[in-house]
N, C-alpha and C positions, 0 to 999 in steps of 0.2 A: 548610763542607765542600762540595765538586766532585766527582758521580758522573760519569762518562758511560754516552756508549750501548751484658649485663646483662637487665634488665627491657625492653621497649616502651615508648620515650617517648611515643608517640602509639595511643591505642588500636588494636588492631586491624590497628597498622601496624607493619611490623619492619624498615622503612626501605626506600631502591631512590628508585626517582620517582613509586611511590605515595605518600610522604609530603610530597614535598614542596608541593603546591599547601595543604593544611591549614597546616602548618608556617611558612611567608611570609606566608603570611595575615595571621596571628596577631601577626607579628613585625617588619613592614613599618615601622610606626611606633616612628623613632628608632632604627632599624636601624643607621646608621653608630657613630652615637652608643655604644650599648649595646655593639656588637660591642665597638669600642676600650675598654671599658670590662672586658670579659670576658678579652680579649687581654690586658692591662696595657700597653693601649698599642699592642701588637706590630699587630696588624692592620692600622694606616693605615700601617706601616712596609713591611708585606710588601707591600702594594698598589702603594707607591712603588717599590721593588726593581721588581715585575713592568711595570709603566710605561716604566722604565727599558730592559731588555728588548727593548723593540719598536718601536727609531727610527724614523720616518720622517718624508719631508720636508716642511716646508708644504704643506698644500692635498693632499696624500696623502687614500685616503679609506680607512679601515679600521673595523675589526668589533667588538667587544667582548660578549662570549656568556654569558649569566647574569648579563648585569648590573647587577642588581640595582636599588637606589636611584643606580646612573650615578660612583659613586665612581671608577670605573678611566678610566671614558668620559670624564668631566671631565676627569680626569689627562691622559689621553691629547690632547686638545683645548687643553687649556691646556699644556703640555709643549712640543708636535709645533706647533701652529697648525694641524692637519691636522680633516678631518671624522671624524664616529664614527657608527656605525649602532651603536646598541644594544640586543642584544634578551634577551627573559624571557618567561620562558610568566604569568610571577605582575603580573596587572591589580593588584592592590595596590601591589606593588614598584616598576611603573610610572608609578602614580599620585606615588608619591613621587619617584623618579625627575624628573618636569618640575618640579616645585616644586622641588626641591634645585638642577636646572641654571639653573632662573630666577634662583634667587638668588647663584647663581653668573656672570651673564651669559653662558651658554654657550649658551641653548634652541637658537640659531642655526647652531650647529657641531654640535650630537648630534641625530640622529632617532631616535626611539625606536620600535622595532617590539615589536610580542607575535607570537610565536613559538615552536617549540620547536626546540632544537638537533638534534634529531632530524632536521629535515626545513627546511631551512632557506630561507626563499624568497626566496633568491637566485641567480644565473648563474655557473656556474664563473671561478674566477681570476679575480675580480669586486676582489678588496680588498689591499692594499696592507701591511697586519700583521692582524693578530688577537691578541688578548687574551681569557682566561676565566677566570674566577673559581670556587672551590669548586663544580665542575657533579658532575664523572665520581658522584662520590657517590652522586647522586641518579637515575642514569640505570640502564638494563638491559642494556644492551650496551655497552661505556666504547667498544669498539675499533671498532663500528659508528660511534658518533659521532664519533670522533676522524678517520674516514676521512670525514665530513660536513663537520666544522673544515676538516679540510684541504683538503676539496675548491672552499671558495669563494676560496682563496689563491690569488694570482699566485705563478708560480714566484720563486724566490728571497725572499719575503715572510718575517718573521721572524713566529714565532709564540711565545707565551709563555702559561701557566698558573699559578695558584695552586692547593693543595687545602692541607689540616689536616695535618701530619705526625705521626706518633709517635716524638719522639727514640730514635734507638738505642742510645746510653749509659746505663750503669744509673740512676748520680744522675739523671739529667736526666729518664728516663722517670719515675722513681719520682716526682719533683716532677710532673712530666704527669699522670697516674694521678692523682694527688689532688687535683690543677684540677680533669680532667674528672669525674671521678667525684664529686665533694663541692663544689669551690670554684665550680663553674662554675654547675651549677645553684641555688647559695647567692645567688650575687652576681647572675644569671637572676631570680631571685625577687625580689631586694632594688632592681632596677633597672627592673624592666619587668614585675612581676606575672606570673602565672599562666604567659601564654606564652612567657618567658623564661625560666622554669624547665623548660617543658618542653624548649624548644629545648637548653638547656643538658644536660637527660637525654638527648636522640635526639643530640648531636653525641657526648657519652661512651661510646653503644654503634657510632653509623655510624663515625666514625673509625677505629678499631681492625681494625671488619670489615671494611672497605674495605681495610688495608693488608695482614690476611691472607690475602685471596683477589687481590690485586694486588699483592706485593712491589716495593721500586722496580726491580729489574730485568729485571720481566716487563712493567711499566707502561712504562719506556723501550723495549724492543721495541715496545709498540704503539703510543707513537709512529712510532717508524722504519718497521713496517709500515704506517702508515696515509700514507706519503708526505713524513715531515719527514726531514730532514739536519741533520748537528752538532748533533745531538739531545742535552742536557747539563741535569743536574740541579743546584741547590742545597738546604744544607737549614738557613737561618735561624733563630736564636733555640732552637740547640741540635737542631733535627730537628721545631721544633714547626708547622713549613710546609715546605712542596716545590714549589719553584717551577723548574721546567722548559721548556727554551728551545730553541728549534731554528729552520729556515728551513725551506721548501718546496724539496722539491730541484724538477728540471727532469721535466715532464711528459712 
């Protein structure tokens, strides 16, 4: 489909970007692996879709934000032949991050920075697309940082997004609702101990919250406010991801 423009899992924590430096932690190892295993699959799918998204040509240099263990940045490197600057506030995720590109042959095409997307230490209209993975979540302002994203973009540069969706379909939600709420922290547990089960409880509650205080067509405005054009949504695997895509219009 084509738009256009519970409990505490973590003690103490009721989600935002206070939880997320615990949370990665926790989860860093085997991160790719486990996700796709929690997704059935879906997640290295969505990653490709969003990959897809964001041509550009050899030797291009672009951005990729939350990037975790480098899954999108790879892509992106191995795809395009272009460079990738990939950054994470999470020294865990990082760490894994160089060992996965090593073994990938790519260390040489992705630099990895620690940072946080809040404040990005880079020079305006510096990069050539951008790419971001599951961030808005875990942040306190989505529309602040979205005008941060946008601001290291050359005009015309395509940009593109991932986050967790909530199908809008009854069937489909109702299957949703009983992943995240039971199957997800089951198979959390049965995959990766303790901290995959919590993670599987904090994605059952941030998910949901996240889409009722950000409907998708209050979050497509804040793209288009924050400076993108042909600003355009899909929503894969029934609504169970929202991957959103636009260009930087002209400065």
């Amino acid at each position: 489909m084509s738009v256009s423009a519970g409990e505490e899992a973590l003690p103490g924590r009721s989600g935002g970007k206070a939880a997320a430096p615990e949370l990665f932690a926790g989860i860093a190892d085997g991160y790719e692996r486990r996700g796709a295993i929690l997704s059935f699959g879906q997640d290295p799918r969505w990653r490709r879709i969003l990959v897809g998204l964001a041509p550009v040509q050899p030797g291009a240099e672009t951005i990729d934000v939350a990037t975790g263990t480098g899954a999108v940045a790879s892509g992106m490197a191995a795809r395009y032949s272009c460079r990738v600057v990939g950054v994470d506030q999470s020294a865990q995720m990082l760490a894994h991050a160089r060992g996965r590109l090593a073994e990938r042959g790519l260390s040489e095409r992705v630099e990895l920075v620690r940072a946080e997307a809040e404040r990005l230490p880079f020079e305006d209209a510096r990069f050539d697309a951008l790419t971001v993975t599951y961030l808005l979540r875990y942040v306190d302002d989505p529309a602040a940082v979205l005008g941060e994203l946008v601001r290291v973009l050359r005009p015309g540069a395509p940009f593109a997004s991932l986050e967790f969706g909530v199908p809008p379909w009854g069937l489909a939600r109702g299957v949703w609702r009983a992943h995240t709420n039971l199957g997800m922290p089951a198979l959390g547990l049965a995959v990766g101990g303790r901290p995959w089960l919590e993670a599987g409880r904090f994605l059952a509650r941030s998910i949901p919250d996240f889409w009722d205080r950000y409907p998708l067509g209050e979050l497509l405005r804040l793209h288009s406010a924050a400076g993108l054009v042909d600003v355009r949504a899909i929503r894969p695997t029934f609504g169970a991801a929202v991957i959103i895509s636009g260009r930087r219009g002209a400065v």
